[in-house]
N, C-alpha and C positions, 0 to 999 in steps of 0.2 A: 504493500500500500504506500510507504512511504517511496519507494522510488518511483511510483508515476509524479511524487511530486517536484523531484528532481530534474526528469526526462520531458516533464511540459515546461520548457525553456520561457515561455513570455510570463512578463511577471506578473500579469493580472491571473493569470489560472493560479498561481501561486497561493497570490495575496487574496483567493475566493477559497482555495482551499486549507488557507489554515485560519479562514474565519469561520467557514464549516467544522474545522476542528473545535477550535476555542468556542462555539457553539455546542458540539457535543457532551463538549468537556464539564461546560459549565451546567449543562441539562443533566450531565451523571452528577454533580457537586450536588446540584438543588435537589436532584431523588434522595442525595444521601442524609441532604438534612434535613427533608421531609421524613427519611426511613427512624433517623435517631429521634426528631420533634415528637414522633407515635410514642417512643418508650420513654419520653419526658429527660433524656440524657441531656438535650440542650435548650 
């Protein structure tokens, strides 16, 4: 996965795919703090 992000040379594919990331990323962050908010951890 990471190397199509290498091998797509122009930098707009780039800079769409690691805001897609940093979108994932932060969508698994907020399940996580949803998952701990349920057991009153945070």
């Amino acid at each position: 996965m990471m190397i199509i992000g290498i091998m797509g040379c122009d930098d707009d594919g780039i800079a769409e795919q690691l805001e897609k990331k940093n979108e994932f990323l932060s969508s698994i962050a907020n399940l996580g703090k949803r998952f701990l908010n349920v057991f009153g951890i945070f």
